[in-house]
N, C-alpha and C positions, 0 to 999 in steps of 0.2 A: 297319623302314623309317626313314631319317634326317627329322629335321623338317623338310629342304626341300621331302619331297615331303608332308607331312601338312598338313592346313590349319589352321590357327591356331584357328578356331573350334571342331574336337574338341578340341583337348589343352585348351580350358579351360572344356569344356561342364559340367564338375564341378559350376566353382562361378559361372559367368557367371550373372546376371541374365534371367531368360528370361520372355517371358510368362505364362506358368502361375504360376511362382512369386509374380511380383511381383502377381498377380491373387490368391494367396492370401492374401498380405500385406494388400493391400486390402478382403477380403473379411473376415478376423480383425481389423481394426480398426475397419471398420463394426461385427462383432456387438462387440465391445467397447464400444462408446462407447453401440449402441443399449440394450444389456442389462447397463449398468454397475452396477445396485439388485441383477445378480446378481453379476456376476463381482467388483465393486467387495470385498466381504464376504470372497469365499472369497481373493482376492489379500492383505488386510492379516492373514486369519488364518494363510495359509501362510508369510509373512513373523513374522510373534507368533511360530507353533509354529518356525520355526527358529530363533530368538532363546530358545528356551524349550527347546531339545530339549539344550542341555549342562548347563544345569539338571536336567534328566529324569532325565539319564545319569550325573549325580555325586550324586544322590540316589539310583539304583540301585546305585551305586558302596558307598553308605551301608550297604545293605542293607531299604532301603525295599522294599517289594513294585512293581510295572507302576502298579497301580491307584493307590495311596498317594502315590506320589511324583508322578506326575501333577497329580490334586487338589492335592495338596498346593504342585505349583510354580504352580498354575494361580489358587488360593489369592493365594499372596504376590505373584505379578505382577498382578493385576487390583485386590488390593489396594490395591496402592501406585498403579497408574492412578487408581483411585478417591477416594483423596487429595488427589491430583493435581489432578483433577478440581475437586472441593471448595474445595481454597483458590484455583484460579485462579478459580471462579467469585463465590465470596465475596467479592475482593477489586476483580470487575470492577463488581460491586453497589456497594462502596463508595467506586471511582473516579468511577463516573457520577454520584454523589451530592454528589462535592465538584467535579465542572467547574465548575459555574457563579462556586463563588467565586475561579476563577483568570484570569476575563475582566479585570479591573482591572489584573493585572500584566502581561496580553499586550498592552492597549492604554498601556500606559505605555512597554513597552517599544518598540511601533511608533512614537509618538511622538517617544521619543529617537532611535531610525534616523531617522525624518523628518528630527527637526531638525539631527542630527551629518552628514546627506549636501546638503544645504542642497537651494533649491526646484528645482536641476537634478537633482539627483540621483537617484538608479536607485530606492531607497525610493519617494520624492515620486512620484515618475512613478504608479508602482504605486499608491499609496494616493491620486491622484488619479484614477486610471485605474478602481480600485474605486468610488469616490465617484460618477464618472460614471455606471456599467451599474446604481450602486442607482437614480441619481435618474430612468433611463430608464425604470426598473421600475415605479420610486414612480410617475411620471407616467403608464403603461399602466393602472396599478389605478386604481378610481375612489376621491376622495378620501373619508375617511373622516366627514370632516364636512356632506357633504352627505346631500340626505334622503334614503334609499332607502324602499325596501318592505319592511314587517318577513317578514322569512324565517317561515313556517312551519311546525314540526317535529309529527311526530307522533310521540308516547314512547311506546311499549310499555312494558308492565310484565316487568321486569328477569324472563326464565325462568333457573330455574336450572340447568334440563340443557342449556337453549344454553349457557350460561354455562361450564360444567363442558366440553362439548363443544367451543366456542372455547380452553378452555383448552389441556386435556389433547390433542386431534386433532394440534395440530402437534407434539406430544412423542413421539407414536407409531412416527413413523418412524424418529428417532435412535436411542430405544429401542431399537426392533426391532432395527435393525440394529447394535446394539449387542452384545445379549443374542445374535444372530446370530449375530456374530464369534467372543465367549464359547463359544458350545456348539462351534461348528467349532476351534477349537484345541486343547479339551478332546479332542473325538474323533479328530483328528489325531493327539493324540499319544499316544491310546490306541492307534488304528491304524497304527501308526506301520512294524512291518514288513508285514502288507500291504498297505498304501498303497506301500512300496517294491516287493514284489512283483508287483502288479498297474502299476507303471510299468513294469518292466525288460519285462514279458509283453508291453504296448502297445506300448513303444521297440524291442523285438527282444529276445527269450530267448536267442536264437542266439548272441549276443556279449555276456556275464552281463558279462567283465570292462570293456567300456566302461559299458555303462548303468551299473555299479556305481560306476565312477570318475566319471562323471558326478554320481551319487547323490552322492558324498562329497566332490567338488568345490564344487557347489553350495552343500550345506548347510555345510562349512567356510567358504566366500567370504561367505555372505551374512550367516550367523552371528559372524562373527568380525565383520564391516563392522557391523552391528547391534550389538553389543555394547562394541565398541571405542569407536565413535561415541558412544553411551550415556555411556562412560566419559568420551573428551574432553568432552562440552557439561554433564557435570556436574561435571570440574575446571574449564570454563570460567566455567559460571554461577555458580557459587561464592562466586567474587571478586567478581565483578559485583554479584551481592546485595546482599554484605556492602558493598562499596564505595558502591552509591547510597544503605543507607539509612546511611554516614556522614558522604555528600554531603548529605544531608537530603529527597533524591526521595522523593516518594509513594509508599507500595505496591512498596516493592523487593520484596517476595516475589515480587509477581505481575511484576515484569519479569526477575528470576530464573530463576522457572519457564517464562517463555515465552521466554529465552534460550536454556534447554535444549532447548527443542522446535523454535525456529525455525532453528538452525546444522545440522539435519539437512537442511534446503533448502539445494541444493548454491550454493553462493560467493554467493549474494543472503542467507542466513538470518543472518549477522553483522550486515546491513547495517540487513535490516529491525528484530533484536533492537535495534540503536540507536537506530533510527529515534524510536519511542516514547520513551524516559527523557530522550533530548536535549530533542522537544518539552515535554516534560513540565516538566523542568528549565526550558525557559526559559521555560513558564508560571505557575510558582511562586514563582522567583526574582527577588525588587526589580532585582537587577544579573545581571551575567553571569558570575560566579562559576562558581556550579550548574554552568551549560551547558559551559565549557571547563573544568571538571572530570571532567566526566561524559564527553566526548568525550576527553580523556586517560586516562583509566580503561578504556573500549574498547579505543581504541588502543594502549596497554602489554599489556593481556588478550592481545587477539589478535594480537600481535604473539610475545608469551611463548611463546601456545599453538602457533601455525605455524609458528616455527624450534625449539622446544624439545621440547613437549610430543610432538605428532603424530609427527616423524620419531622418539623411541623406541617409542612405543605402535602405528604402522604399521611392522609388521616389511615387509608388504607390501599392494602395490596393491590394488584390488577388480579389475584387469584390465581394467578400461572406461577408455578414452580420455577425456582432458579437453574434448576437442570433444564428444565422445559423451555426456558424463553433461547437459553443457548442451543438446544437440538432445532426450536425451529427458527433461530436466524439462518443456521445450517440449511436447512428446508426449504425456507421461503428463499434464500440468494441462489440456491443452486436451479430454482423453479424460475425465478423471476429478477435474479442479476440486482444490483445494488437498490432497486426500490424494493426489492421482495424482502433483503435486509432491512430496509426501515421500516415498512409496513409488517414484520415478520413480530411483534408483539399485541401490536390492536388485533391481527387477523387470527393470534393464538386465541385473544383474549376473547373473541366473538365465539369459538368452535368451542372453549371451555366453560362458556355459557351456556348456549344449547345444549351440550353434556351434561350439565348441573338440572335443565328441567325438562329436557326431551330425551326419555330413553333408546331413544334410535340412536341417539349421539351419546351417550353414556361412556363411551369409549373412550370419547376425546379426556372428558371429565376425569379419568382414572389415569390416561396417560399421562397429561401436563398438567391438572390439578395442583393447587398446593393445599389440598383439606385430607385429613388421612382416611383412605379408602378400606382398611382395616380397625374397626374396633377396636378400643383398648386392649378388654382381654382378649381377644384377637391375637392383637400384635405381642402380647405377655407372654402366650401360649407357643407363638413360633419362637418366641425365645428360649423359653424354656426346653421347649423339644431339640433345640439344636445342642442345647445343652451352653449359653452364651452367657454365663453369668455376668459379666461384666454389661455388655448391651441390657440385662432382664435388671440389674442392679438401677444402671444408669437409668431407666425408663422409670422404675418405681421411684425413684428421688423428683423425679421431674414431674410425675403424675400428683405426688408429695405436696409439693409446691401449692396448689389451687384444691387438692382433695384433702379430705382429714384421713387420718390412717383406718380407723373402721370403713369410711365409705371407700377409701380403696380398693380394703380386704372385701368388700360384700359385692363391688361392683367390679372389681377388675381379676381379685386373683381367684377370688371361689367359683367365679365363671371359666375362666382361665383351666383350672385343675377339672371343673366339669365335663369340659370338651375332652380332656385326656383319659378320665374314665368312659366318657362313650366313646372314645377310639378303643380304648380297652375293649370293652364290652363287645365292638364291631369284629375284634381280631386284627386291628390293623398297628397295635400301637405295640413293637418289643419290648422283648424286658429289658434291654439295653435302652432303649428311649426309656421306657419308664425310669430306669435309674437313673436317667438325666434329670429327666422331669422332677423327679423327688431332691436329687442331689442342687441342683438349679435352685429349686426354689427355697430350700432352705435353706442359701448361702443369701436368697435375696432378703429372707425373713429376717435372718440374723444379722444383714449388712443395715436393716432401719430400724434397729432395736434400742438402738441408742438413742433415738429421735424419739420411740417410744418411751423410753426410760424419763426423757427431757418430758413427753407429755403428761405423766403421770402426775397425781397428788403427792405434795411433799408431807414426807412424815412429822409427826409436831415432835419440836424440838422442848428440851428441858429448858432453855432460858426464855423462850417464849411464852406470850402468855396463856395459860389454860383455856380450851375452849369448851365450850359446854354443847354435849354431845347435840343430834338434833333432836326435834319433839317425835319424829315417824322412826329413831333407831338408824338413818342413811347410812352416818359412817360408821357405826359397828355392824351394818352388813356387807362392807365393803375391804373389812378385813378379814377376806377370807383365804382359805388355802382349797385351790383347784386345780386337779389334774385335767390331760387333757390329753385323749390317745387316740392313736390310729385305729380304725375298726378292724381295716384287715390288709389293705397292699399298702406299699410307700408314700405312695401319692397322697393316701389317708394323713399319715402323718404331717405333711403339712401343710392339711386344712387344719388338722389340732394345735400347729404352732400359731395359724393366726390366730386362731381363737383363744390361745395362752396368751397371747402379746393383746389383742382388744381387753382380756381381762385386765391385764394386766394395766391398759390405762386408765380403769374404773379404780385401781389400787388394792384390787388384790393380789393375791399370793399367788402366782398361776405359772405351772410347766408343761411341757410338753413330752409324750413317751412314744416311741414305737408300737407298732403293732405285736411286734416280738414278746413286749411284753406280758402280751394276752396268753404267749404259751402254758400248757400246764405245768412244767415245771417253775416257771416264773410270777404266774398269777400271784402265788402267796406272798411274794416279795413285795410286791406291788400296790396291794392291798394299803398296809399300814402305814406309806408316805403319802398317800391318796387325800388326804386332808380332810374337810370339810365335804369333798362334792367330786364325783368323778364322771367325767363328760365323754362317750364313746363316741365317736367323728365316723360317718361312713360318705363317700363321695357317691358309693353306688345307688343309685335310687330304688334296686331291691336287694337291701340286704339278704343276705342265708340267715335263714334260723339259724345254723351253728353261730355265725357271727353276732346271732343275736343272742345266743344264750349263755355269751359272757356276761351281759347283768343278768342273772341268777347265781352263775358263779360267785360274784364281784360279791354280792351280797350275803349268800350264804359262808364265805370265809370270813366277812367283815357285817352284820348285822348292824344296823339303823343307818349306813354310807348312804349317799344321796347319791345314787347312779340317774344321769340325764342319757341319750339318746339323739346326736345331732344327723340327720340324714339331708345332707345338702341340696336345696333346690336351684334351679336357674334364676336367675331374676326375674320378674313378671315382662318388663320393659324389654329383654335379652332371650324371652322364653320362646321366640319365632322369629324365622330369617324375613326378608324382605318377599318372599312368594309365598308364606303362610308357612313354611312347613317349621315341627319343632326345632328347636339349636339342640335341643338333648331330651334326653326321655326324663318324662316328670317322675316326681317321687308316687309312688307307689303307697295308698290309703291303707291298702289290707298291710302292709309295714309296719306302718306308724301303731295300729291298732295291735299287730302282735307283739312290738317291742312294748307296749304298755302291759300288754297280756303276761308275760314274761316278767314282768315287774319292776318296769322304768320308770323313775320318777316324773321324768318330764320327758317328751319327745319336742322336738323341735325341726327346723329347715331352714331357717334363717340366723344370721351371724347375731343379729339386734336380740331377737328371740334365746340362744343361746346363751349372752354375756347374761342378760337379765333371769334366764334361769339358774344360771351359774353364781349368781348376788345372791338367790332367795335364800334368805336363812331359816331354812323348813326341814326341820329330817329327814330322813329319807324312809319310807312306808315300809310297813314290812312285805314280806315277800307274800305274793296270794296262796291260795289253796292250792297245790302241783295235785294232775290230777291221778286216782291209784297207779302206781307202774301195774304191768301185764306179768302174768306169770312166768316163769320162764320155763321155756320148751322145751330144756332138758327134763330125759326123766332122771327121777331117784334109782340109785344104783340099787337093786335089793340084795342084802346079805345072802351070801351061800346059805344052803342051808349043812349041818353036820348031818 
């Protein structure tokens, strides 16, 4: 059945948004957020164990035994966490211990803004504007010097299991869910094939080779992103180090170390790494040295790292959209607080996986995806409809680039204008869209025509040398003169301008005319600039006789013309959506066989079919036998008689 008569709403019940679904969605982020002390644990261990499983595997490689090499990476990764750990903590002991003595050079330095922006200035304002809310403040508390009531405390005697118990209670839980993660990665990656066999059994056994590719998708994407990442923020932090403590900043270790951890926070984790050494710099520093040291030091870093480093070390993308990774750090921080931020691009990347080969999850794939979910001519066609030339311009130069202009025209824009004549043909499509659509596109026609002009055969020149023609006739059949017109609405016309413009890179002589000019008063006009060969374009798959019995017209003003017939097909590859059903109604056989009947030189459906008809230097037939006209059903008047 053609799509005019299906309704739009099956062919894209796939993957439309429906309530059930979108209630699942909500219903899986509810138990997420309410049960994060669970899922929180096993989410950063499955993210660890893929980050650890090419470790596993090149230590099996070794000939480590399952068990061995396990421990053994489980070992050296917790290890080095635990380091980690250690000097950032050490060193944040030691930063709190010397704030105090960096109050002197921060109020020295407010002072000097004070007095270099003078008492209008943007400083002053603020540090009178602070002055003001203290002494609001100072005036609400009751002053210090007046007599109060001495407060009464009662002290207990210092216990020592509260004591120990105040302590230790709140360490409990980091712990736990510390030592948590530690055993679930360990047993991850002990269990590592049937952990894979009991997903492929959950996801469908029935189709091993997707959930497998699934399985290896994943853990390639997310591993490789972990790992790569690891690598930049520790070529990153490097420099950075070493550069503050030659700046003379406090504690570069520790701004080092939390350099490498914060640049895993997608596009803010630069920002925040700065954030820190700058203030710090310019708490320490008499002058302002330090600080626009320190902020050049950034800025060359990550300037080095994002044109140099990243594009050799990202051979390629995680697949997540740049809008996408930002909506779901939004997501996963507001679900699961600053680890849900870090973990908020590996755990996109895992659900846009599944989307990509499990259509339960297809959803995700089209939200946060970065592969375009719409078809070329697809997406040509909404432009055109909206009436956007500039975006329908911009998208054909770009498609430009990797296509040649024929396979553009045959694959993007004749499919393109196809869908707009089955909207037509549905009743869904006005004649105001339509005149976008025609208006649109032959702004777009004419905006590559120049790129056309550049692809074409250059004429032979007088001081060049003579060439001698070829031995089959090529290029004197490719000097020819071809019209090329709309059969019958706008949208017709420009399918005839591409087809003028593909001529036209063969090196012929080729224009393009309205449908207009099919009218009776205008046919005869039309006839005698016709050239060589004149080409009627229909988009609709069943032409009208009447529109088809312009070539008999055509012919009978202008006897031996080469009238062709092009009635546009869909692309074979393009001719059915994703659930079987057609993208458009195919061309119509009893057509093709009446416009020859009629007396068409060549019929045609394809752009390739077309240009080559449009080349053949063959006259054009003469017209067949028309068969007797019918009498006519008036009677003869008979004479009076005298």
């Amino acid at each position: 059945m053609p799509l005019s008569f299906v309704p739009q709403d099956d062919l894209i019940h796939a993957t439309r948004i429906t309530l059930p679904r979108m209630a699942t969605v909500v219903v899986a982020t509810v138990v997420l957020y309410v049960a994060q002390e669970v899922f929180l644990p096993i989410a950063l261990a499955m993210l660890i164990a893929f980050a650890m499983s090419p470790l596993v595997v090149s230590a099996r490689r070794m000939g480590m035994g399952h068990l061995g090499s396990v421990l053994g990476a489980s070992a050296l990764a917790f290890s080095g966490i635990g380091v980690f750990c250690l000097i950032v903590f050490g060193q944040l002991a030691e930063l709190a211990l010397n704030l105090p003595a960096f109050q002197s050079n921060i109020m020295a330095k407010l002072n000097d803004l004070q007095a270099a922006s003078g008492e209008s200035g943007v400083v002053s304002r603020l540090m009178r504007m602070a002055s003001a809310i203290s002494s609001k403040i100072g005036a609400a508390v009751p002053d210090s010097d007046a007599v109060r009531p001495l407060a009464v405390e009662v002290v207990n005697p210092v216990n020592p299991l509260a004591f120990l118990q105040n302590l230790i209670v709140p360490l409990i839980s980091p712990i736990a869910t510390l030592g948590l993660v530690v055993v679930l990665v360990i047993f991850m990656l002990l269990e590592r094939g049937q952990l894979r066999d009991r997903f492929i059994r959950l996801v469908g056994a029935a189709d091993l080779h997707r959930t497998t590719q699934v399985l290896e998708d994943a853990g390639q994407r997310v591993a490789k992103y972990l790992l790569t990442q690891l690598l930049v923020n520790a070529i990153y932090a490097l420099p950075i180090g070493i550069g503050l403590w030659l700046i003379g900043v406090p504690n570069a270790t520790l701004w080092g170390l939390l350099t490498l951890v914060l640049r895993f926070v997608p596009y803010i984790g630069s920002v925040l790494a700065a954030a820190f050494p700058l203030f710090l710099a310019f708490a320490v520093s008499p002058d302002w040295t330090a600080v626009l040291l320190t902020a050049a030091l950034f800025l060359i870093v990550e300037a080095i790292t994002s044109n140099v480093i990243e594009p050799r070390l990202y051979s390629s993308n995680t697949g997540v959209s740049s809008l996408a990774i930002i909506i779901a750090a939004i997501f996963w921080t507001f679900l699961w607080g600053p680890l849900g931020l870090m973990l908020s691009t590996p755990l996109t990347v895992c659900l846009v996986v599944l989307g990509r080969h499990i259509p339960q999850f297809e959803l995700f794939d089209i939200l946060f995806g970065d592969q375009p979910v719409l078809a070329g001519h697809q997406r040509l066609y909404q432009r055109l409809l909206a009436g956007d030339t500039v975006e329908a311009i911009s998208s054909a130069e770009e498609a430009l680039e990797y296509q040649s202009i024929d396979e553009f025209h045959q694959d993007v824009v004749l499919p393109a204008l196809l869908i707009a004549q089955d909207d037509r043909d549905r009743g869904v499509l006005s004649a105001a869209q339509e005149g976008r659509v025609a208006s649109t596109g032959l702004a777009m026609v004419s905006s590559i025509a120049g790129l056309a002009a550049e692809m074409a055969p250059l004429p032979a020149t007088a001081d060049g040398p003579e060439e001698e023609p070829a031995a089959d006739g090529t290029d004197a059949l490719r000097n020819r003169t071809v019209t090329c017109v709309g059969g019958r609405w706008d949208i017709d016309e420009v399918s005839a301008a591409i087809l003028a413009q593909s001529l036209t890179l063969e090196g012929a002589s080729a224009v393009s005319r309205p449908a207009a000019e099919l009218l009776p008063g205008r046919i005869a006009s039309l006839v005698p600039e016709a050239g060589d060969c004149l080409i009627l374009c229909f988009l609709d798959p069943k032409p009208s006789r009447a529109s088809l019995l312009h070539v008999r017209r055509l012919k009978r003003i202008m006897p031996g013309l080469r009238v062709g017939v092009a009635i546009w097909a869909m692309p074979s590859d393009l001719a059915h959506t994703s659930d079987g059903a057609l993208s458009t109604a195919s061309v119509d056989p009893a057509k093709i066989d009446e416009a020859r009947d009629l007396g068409a030189d060549f019929v045609v459906t394809t752009l390739a079919e077309a240009v080559e008809a449009g080349l053949d230097d063959v006259p054009g037939a003469a017209l067949p036998e028309e068969a007797p006209a019918r009498p006519s059903q008036r009677r003869r008047m008979r004479p009076k008689s005298a």
